[in-house]
PDB file as gemmi writes it, atoms N, CA and C in Angstrom:
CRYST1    1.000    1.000    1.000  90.00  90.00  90.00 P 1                      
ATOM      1  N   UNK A   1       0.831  -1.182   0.000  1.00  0.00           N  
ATOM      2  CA  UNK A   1       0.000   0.000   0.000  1.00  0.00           C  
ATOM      3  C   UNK A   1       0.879   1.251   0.000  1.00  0.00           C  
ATOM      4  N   UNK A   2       0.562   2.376  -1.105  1.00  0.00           N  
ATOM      5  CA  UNK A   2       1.445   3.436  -0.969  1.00  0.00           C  
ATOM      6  C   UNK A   2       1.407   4.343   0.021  1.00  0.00           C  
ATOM      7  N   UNK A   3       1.990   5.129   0.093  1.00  0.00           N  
ATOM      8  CA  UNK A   3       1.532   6.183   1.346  1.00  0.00           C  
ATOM      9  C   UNK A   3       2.404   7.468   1.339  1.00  0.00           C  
ATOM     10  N   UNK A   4       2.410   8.715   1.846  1.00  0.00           N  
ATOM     11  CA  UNK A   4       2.628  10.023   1.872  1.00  0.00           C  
ATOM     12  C   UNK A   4       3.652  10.253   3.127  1.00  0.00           C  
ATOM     13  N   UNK A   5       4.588  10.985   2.634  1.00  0.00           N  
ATOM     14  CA  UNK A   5       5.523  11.604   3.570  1.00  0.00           C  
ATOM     15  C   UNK A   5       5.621  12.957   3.464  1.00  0.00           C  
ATOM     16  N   UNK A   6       5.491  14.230   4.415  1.00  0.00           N  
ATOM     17  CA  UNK A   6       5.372  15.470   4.368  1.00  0.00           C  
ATOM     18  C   UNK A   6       6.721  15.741   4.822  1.00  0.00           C  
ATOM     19  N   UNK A   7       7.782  16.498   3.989  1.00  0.00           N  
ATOM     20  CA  UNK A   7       9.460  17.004   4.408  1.00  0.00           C  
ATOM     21  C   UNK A   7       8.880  18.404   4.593  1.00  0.00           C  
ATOM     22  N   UNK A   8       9.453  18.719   5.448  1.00  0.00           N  
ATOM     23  CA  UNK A   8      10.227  20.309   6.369  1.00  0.00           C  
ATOM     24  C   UNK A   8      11.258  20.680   5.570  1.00  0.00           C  
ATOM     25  N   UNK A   9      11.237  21.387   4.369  1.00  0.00           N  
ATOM     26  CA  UNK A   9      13.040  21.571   3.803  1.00  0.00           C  
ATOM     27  C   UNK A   9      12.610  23.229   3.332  1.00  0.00           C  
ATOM     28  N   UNK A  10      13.536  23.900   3.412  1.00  0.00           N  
ATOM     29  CA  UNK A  10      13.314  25.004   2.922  1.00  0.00           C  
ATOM     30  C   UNK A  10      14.313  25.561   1.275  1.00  0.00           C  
ATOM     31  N   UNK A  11      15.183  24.096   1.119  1.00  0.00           N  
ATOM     32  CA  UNK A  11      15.333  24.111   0.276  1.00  0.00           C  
ATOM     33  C   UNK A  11      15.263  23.087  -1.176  1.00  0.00           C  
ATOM     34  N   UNK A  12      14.363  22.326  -0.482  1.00  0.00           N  
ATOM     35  CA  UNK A  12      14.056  21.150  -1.368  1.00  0.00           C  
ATOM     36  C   UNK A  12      15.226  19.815  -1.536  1.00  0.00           C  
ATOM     37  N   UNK A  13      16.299  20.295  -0.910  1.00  0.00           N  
ATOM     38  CA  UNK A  13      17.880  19.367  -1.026  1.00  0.00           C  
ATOM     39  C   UNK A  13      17.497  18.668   0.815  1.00  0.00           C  
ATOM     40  N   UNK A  14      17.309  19.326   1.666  1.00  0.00           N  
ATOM     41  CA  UNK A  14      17.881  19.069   2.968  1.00  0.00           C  
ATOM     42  C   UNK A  14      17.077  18.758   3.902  1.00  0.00           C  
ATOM     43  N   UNK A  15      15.980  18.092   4.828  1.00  0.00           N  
ATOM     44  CA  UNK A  15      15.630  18.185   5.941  1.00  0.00           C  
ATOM     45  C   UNK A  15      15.718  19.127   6.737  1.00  0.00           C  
ATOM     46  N   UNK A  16      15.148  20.535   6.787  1.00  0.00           N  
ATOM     47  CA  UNK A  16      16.142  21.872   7.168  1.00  0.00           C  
ATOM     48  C   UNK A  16      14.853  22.658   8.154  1.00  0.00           C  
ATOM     49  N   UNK A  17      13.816  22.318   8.068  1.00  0.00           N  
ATOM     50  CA  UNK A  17      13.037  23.430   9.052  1.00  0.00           C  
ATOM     51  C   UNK A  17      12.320  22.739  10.210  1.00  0.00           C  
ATOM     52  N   UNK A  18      12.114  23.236  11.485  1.00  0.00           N  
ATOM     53  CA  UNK A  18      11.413  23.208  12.310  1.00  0.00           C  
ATOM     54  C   UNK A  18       9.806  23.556  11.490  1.00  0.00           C  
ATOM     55  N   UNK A  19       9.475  22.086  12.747  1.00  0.00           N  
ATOM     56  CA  UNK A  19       7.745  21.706  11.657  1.00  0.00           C  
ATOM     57  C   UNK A  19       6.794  23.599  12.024  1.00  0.00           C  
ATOM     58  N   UNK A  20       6.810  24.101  13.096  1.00  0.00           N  
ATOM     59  CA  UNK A  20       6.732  25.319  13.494  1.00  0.00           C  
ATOM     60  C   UNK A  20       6.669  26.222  12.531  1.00  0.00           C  
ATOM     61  N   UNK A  21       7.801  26.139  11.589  1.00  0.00           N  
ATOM     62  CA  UNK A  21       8.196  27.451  11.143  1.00  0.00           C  
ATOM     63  C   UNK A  21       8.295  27.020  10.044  1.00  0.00           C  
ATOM     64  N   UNK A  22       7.961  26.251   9.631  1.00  0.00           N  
ATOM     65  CA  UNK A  22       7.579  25.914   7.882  1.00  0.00           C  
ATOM     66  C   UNK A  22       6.277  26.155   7.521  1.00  0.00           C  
ATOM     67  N   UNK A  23       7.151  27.333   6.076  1.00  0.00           N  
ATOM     68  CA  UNK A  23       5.796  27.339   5.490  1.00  0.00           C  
ATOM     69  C   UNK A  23       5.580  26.693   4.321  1.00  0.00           C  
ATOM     70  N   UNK A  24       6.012  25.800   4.157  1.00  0.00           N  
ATOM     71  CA  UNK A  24       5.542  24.770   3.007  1.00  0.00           C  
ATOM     72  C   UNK A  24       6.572  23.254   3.203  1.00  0.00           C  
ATOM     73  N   UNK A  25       5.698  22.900   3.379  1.00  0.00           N  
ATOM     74  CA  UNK A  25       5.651  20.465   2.902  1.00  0.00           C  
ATOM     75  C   UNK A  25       5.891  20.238   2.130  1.00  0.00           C  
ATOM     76  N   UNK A  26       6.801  19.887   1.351  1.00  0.00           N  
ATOM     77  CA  UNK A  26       7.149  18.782   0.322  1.00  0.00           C  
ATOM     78  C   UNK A  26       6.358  17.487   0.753  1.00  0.00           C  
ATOM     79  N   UNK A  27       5.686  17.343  -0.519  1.00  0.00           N  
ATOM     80  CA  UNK A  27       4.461  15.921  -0.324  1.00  0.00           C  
ATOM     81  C   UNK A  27       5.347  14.705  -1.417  1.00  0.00           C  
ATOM     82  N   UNK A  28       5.971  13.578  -0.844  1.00  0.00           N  
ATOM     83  CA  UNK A  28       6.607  12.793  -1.158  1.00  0.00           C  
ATOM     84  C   UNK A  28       5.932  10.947  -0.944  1.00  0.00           C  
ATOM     85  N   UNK A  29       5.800  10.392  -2.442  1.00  0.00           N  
ATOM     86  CA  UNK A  29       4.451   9.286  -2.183  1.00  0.00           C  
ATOM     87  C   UNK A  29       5.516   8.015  -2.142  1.00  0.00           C  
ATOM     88  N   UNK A  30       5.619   7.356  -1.457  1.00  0.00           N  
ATOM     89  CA  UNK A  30       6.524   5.191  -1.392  1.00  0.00           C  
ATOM     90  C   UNK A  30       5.003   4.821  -2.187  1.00  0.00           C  
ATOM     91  N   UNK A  31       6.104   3.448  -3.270  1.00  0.00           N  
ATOM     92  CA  UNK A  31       4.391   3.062  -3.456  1.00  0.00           C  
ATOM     93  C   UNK A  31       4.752   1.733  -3.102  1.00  0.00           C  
ATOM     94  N   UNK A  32       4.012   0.583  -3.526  1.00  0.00           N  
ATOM     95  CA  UNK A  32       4.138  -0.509  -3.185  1.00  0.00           C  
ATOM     96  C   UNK A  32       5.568  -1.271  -3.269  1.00  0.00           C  
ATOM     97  N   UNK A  33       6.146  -0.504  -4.363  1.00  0.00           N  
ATOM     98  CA  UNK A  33       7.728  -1.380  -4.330  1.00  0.00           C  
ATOM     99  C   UNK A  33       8.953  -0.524  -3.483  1.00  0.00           C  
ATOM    100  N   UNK A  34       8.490   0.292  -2.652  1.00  0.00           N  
ATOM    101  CA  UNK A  34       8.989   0.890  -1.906  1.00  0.00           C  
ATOM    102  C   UNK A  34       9.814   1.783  -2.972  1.00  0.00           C  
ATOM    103  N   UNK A  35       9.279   2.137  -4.122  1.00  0.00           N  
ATOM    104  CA  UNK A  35       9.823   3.437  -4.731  1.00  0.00           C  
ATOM    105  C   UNK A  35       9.489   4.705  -4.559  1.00  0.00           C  
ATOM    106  N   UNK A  36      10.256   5.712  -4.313  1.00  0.00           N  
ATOM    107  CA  UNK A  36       9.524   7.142  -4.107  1.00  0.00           C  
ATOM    108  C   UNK A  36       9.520   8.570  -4.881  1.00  0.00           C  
ATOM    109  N   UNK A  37       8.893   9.340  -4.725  1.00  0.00           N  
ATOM    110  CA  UNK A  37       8.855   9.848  -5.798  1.00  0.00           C  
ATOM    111  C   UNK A  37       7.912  11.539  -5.429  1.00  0.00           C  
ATOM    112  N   UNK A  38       8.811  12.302  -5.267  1.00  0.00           N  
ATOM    113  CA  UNK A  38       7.941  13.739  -5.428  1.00  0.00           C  
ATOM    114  C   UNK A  38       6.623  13.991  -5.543  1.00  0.00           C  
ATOM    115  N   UNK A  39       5.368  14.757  -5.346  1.00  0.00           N  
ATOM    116  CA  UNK A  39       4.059  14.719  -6.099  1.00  0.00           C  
ATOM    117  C   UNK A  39       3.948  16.201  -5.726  1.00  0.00           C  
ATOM    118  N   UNK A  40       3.884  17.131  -4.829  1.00  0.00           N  
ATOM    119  CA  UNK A  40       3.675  18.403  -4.830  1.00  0.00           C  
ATOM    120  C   UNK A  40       3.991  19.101  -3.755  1.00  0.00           C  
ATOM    121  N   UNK A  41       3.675  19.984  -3.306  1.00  0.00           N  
ATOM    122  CA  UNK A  41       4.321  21.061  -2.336  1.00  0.00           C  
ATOM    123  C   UNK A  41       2.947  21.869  -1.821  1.00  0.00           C  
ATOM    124  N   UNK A  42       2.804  21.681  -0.356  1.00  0.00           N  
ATOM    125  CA  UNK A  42       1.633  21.992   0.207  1.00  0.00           C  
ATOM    126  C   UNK A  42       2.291  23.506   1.005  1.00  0.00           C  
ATOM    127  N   UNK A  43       1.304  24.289   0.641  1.00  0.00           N  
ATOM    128  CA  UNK A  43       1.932  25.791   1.365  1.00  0.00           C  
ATOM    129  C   UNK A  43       0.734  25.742   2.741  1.00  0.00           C  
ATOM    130  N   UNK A  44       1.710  26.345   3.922  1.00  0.00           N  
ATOM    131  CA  UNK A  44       1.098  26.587   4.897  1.00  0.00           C  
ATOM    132  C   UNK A  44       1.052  27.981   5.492  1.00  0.00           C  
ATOM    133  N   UNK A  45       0.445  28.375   6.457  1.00  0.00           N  
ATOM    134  CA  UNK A  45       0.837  28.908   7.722  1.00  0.00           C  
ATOM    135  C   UNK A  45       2.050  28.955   8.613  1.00  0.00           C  
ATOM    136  N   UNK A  46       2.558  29.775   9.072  1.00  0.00           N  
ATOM    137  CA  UNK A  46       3.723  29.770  10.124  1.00  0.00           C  
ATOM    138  C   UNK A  46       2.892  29.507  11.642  1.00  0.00           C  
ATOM    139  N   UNK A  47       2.999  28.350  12.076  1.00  0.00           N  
ATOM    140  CA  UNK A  47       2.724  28.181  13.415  1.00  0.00           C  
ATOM    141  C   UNK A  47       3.196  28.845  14.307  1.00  0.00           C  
ATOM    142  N   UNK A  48       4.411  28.842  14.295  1.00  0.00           N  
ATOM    143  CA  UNK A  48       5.564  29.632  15.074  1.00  0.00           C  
ATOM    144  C   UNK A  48       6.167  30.537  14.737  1.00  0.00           C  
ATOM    145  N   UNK A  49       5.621  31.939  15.646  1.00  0.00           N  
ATOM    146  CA  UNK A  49       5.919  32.761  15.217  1.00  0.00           C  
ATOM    147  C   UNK A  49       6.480  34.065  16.446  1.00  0.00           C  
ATOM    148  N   UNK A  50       7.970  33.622  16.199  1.00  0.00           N  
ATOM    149  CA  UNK A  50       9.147  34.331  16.797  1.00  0.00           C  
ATOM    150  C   UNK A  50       8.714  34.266  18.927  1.00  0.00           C  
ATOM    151  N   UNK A  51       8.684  33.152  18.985  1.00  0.00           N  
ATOM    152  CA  UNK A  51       8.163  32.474  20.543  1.00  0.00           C  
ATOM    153  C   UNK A  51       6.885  32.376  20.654  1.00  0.00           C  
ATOM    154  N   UNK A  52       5.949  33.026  20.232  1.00  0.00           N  
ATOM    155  CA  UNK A  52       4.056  32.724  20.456  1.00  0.00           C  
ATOM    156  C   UNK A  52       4.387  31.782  19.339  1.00  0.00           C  
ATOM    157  N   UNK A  53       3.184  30.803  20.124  1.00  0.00           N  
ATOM    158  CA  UNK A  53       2.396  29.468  18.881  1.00  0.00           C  
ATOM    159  C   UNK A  53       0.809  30.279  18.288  1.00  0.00           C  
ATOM    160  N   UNK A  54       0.643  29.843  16.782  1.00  0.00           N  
ATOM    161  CA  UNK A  54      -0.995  29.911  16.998  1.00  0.00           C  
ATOM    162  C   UNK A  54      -0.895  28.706  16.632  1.00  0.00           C  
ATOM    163  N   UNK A  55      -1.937  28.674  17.742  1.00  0.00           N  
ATOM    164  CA  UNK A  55      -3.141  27.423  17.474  1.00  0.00           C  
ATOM    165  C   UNK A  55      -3.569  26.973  16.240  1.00  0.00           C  
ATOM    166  N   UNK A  56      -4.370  27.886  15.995  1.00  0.00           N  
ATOM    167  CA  UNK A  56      -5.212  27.881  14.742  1.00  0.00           C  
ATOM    168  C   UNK A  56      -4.333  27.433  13.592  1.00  0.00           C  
ATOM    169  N   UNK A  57      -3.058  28.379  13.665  1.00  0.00           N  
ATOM    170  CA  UNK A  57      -2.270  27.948  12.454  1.00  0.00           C  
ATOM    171  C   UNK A  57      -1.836  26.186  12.623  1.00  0.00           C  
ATOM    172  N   UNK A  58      -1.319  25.956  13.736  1.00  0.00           N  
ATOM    173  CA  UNK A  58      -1.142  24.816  14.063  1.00  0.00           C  
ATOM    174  C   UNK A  58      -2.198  23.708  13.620  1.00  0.00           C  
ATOM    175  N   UNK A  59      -3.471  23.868  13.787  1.00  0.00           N  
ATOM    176  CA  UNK A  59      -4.377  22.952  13.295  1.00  0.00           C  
ATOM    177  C   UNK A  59      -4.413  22.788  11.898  1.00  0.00           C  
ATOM    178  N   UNK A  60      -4.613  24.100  11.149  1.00  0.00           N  
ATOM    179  CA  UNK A  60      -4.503  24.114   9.910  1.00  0.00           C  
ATOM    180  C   UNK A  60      -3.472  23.250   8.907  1.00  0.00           C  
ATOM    181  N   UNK A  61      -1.941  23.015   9.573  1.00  0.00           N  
ATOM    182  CA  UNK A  61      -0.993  22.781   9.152  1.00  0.00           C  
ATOM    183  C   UNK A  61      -1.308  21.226   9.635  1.00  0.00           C  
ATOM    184  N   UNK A  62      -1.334  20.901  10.504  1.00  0.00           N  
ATOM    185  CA  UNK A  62      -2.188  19.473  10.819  1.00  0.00           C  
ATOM    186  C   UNK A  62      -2.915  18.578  10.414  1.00  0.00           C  
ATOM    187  N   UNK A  63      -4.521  19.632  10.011  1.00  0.00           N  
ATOM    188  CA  UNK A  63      -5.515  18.886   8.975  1.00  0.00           C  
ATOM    189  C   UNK A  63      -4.592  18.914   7.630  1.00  0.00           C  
ATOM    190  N   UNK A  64      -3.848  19.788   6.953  1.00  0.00           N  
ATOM    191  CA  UNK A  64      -3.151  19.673   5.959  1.00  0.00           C  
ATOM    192  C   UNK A  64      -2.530  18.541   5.442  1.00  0.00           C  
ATOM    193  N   UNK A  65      -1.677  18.148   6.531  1.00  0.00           N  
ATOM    194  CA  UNK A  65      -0.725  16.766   6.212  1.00  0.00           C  
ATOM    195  C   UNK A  65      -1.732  15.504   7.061  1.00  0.00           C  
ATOM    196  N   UNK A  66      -2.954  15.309   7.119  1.00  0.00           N  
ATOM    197  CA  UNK A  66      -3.495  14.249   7.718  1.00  0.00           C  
ATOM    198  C   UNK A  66      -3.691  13.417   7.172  1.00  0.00           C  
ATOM    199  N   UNK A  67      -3.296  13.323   5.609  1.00  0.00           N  
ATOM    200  CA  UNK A  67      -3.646  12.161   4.557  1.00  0.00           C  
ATOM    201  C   UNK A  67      -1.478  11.532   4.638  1.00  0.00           C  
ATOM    202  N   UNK A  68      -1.148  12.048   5.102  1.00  0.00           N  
ATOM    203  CA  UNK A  68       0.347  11.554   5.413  1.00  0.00           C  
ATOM    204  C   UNK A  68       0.560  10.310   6.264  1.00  0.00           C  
ATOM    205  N   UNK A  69       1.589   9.867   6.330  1.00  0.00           N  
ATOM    206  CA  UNK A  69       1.674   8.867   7.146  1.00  0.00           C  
ATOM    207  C   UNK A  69       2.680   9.179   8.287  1.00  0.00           C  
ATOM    208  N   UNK A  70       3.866   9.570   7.755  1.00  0.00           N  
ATOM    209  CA  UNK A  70       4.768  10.269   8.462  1.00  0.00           C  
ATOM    210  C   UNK A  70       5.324  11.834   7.579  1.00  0.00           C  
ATOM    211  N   UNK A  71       5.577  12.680   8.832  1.00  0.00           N  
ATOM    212  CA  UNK A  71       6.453  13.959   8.481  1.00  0.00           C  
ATOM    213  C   UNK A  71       7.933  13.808   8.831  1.00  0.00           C  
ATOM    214  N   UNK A  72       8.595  14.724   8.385  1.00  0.00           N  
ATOM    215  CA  UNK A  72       9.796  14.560   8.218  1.00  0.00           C  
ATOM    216  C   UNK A  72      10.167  16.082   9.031  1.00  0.00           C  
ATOM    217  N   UNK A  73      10.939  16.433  10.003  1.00  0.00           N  
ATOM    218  CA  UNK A  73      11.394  17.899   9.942  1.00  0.00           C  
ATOM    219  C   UNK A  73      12.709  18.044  10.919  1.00  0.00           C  
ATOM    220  N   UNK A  74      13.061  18.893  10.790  1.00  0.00           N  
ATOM    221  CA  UNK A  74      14.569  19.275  11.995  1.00  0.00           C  
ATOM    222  C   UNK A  74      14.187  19.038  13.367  1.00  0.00           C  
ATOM    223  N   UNK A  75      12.945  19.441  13.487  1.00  0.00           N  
ATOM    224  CA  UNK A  75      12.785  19.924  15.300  1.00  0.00           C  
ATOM    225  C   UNK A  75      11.100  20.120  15.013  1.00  0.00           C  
ATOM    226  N   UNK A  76      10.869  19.368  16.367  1.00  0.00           N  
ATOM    227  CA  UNK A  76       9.054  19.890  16.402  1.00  0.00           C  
ATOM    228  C   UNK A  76       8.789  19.425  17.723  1.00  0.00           C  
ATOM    229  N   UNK A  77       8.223  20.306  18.523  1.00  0.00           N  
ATOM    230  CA  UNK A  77       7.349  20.271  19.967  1.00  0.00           C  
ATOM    231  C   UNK A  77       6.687  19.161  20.395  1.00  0.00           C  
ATOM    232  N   UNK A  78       6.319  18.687  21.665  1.00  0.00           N  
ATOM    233  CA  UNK A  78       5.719  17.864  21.754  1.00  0.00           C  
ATOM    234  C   UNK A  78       4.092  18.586  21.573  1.00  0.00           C  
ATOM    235  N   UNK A  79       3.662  19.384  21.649  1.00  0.00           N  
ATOM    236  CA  UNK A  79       2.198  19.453  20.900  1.00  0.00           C  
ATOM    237  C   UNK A  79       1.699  19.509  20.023  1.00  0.00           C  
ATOM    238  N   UNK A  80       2.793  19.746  18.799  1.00  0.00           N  
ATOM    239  CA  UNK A  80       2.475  19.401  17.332  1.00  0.00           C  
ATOM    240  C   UNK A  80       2.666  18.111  17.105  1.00  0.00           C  
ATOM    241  N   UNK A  81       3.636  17.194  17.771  1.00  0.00           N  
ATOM    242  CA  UNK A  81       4.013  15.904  17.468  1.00  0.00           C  
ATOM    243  C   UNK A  81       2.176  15.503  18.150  1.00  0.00           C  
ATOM    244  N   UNK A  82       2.063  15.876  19.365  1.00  0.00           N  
ATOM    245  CA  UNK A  82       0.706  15.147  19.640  1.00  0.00           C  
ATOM    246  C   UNK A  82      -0.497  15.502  18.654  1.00  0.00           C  
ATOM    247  N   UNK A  83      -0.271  16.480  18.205  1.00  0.00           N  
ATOM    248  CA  UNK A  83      -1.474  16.751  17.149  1.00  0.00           C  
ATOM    249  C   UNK A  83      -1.241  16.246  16.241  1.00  0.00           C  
ATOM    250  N   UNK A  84      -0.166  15.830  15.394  1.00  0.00           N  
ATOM    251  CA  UNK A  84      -0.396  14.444  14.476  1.00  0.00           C  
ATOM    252  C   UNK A  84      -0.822  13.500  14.844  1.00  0.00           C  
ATOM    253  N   UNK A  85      -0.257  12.890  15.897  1.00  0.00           N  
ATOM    254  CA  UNK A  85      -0.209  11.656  16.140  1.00  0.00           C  
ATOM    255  C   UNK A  85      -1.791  11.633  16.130  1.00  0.00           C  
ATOM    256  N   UNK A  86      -2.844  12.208  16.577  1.00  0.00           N  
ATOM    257  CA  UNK A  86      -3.636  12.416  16.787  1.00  0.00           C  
ATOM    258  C   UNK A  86      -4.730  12.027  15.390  1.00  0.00           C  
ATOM    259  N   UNK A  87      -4.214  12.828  14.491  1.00  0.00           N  
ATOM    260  CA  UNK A  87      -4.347  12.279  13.176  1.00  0.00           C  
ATOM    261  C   UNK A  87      -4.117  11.188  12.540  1.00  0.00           C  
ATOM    262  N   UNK A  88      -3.245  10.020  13.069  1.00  0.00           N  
ATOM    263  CA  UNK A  88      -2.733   8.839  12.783  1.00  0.00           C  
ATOM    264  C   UNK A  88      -1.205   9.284  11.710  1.00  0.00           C  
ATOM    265  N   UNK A  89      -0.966  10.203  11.858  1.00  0.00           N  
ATOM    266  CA  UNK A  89       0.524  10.916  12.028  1.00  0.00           C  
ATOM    267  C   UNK A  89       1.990  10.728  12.158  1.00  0.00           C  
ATOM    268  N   UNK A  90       2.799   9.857  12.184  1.00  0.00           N  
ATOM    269  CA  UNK A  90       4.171  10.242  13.029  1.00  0.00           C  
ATOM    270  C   UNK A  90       5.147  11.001  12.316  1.00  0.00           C  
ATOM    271  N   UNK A  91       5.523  12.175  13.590  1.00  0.00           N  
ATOM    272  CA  UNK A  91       7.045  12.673  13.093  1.00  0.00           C  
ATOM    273  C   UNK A  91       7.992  12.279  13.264  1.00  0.00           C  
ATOM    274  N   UNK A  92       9.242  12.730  13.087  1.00  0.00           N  
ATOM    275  CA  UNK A  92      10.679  12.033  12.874  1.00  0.00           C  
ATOM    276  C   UNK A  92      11.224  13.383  12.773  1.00  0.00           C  
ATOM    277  N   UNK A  93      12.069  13.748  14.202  1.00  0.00           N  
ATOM    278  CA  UNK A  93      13.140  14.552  13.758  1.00  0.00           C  
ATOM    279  C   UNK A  93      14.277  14.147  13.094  1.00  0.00           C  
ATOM    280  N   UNK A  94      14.625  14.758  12.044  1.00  0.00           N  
ATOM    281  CA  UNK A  94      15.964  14.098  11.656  1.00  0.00           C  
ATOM    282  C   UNK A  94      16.632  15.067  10.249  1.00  0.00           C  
ATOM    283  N   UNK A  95      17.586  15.307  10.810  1.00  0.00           N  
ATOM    284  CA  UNK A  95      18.411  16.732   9.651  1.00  0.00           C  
ATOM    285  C   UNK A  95      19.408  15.701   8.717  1.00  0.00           C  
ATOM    286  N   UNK A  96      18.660  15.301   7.367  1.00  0.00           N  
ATOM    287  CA  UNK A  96      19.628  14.524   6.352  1.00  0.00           C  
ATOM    288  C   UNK A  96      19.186  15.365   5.013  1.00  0.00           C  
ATOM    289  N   UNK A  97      20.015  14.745   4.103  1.00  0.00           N  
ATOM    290  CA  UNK A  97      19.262  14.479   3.092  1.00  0.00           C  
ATOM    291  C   UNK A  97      18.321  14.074   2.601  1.00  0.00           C  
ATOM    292  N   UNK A  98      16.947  14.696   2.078  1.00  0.00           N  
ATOM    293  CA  UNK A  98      15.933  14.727   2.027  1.00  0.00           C  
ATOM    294  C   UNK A  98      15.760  12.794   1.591  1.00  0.00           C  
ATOM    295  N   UNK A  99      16.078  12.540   0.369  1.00  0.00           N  
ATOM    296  CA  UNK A  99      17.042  11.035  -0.140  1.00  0.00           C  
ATOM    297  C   UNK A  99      16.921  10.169   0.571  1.00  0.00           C  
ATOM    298  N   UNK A 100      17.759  10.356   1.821  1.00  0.00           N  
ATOM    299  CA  UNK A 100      18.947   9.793   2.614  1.00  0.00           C  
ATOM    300  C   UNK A 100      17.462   9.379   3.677  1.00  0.00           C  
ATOM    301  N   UNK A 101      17.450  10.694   4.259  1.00  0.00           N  
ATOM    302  CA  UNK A 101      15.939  10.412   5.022  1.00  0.00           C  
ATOM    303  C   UNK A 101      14.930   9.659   4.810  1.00  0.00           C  
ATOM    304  N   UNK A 102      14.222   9.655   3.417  1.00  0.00           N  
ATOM    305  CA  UNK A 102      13.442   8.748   3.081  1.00  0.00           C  
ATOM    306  C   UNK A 102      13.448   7.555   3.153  1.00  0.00           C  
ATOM    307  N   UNK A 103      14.984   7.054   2.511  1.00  0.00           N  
ATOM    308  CA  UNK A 103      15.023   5.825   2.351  1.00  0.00           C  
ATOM    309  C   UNK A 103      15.316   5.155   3.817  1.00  0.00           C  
ATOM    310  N   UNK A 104      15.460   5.951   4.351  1.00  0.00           N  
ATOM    311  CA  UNK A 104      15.538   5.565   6.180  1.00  0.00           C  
ATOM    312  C   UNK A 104      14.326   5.141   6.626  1.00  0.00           C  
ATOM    313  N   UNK A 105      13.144   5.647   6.321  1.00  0.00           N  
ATOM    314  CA  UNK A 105      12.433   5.793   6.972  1.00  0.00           C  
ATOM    315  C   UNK A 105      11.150   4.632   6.176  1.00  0.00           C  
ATOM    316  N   UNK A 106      11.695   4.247   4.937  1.00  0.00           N  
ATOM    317  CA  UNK A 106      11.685   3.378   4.086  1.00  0.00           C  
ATOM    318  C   UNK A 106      11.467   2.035   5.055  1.00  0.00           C  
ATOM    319  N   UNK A 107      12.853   2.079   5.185  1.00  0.00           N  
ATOM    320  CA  UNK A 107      13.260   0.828   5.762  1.00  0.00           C  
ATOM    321  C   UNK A 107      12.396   0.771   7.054  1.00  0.00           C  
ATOM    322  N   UNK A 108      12.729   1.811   7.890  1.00  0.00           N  
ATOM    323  CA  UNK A 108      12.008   1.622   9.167  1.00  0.00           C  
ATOM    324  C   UNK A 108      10.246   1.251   8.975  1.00  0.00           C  
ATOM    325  N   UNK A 109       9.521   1.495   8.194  1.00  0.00           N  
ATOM    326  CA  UNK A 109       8.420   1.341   7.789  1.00  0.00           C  
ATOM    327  C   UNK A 109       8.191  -0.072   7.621  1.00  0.00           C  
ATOM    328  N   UNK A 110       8.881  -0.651   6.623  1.00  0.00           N  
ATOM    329  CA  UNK A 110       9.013  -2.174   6.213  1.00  0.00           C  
ATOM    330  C   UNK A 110       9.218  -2.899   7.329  1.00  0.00           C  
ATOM    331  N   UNK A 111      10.217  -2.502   8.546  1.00  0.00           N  
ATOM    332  CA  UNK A 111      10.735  -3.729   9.717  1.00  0.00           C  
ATOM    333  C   UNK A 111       8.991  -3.578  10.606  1.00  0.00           C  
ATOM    334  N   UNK A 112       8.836  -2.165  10.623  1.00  0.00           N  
ATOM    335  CA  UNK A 112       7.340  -1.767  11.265  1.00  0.00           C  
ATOM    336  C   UNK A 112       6.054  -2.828  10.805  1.00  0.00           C  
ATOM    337  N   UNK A 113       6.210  -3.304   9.621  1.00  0.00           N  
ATOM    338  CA  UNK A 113       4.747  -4.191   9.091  1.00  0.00           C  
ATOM    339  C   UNK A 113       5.707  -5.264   9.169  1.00  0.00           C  
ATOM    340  N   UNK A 114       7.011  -5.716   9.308  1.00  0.00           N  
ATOM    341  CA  UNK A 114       7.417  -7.251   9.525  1.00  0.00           C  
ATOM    342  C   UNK A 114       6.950  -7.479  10.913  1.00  0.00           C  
ATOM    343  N   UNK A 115       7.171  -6.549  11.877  1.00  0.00           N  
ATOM    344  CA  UNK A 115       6.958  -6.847  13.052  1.00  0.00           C  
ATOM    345  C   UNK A 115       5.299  -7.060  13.493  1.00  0.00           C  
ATOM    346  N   UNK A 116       3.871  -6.643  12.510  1.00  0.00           N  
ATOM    347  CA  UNK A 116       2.945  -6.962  12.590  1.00  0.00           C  
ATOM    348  C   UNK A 116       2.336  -8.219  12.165  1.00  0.00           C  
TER     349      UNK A 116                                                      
END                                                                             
């Protein structure tokens, strides 16, 4: 079954933003042969903005990536991590190559349904 990964990059190369302070997702689809492959770029809201959170923005950016399976970003709070999860969600901090990351998370996915 294929499924959706939302990256934090601000430059399309890197794993580079706090989920907070991104304003746009790279929407990245695995399909069944665990190949992956780009599909579009979701623009958001700034949740975080220079120490205040909004909320609101926060939800918004939330319902946004809820068709995802996992996000990808540098750094993210535990109340945005709970508001995915919430969604059936998980994040992953982790500063790589956007690439590099995936196919990490690739793998970790696959040992995840061996172990079911």
């Amino acid at each position: 079954m294929s499924y959706k990964i939302a990256v934090a990059s601000t430059d399309g190369k890197v794993v580079n933003e706090h989920f907070g302070r991104a304003d746009k997702f790279l929407i990245v689809e695995v399909n069944d042969k665990d190949e992956f492959s780009y599909q579009e770029t979701r623009e958001t809201d700034i949740a975080c903005k220079g120490g205040t959170h909004d909320e609101d923005g926060l939800a918004r950016t939330v319902d946004l990536l809820s068709d995802c399976k996992y996000v990808l970003v540098k750094q993210i709070g535990p109340g945005a991590e709970y508001a995915l999860s919430k969604k059936g969600v998980t994040a992953f901090a982790i500063a790589h190559y956007i690439d590099e990351a995936v196919k990490k998370l690739i793998h970790y996915n696959s040992e995840v349904k061996l172990q079911k």
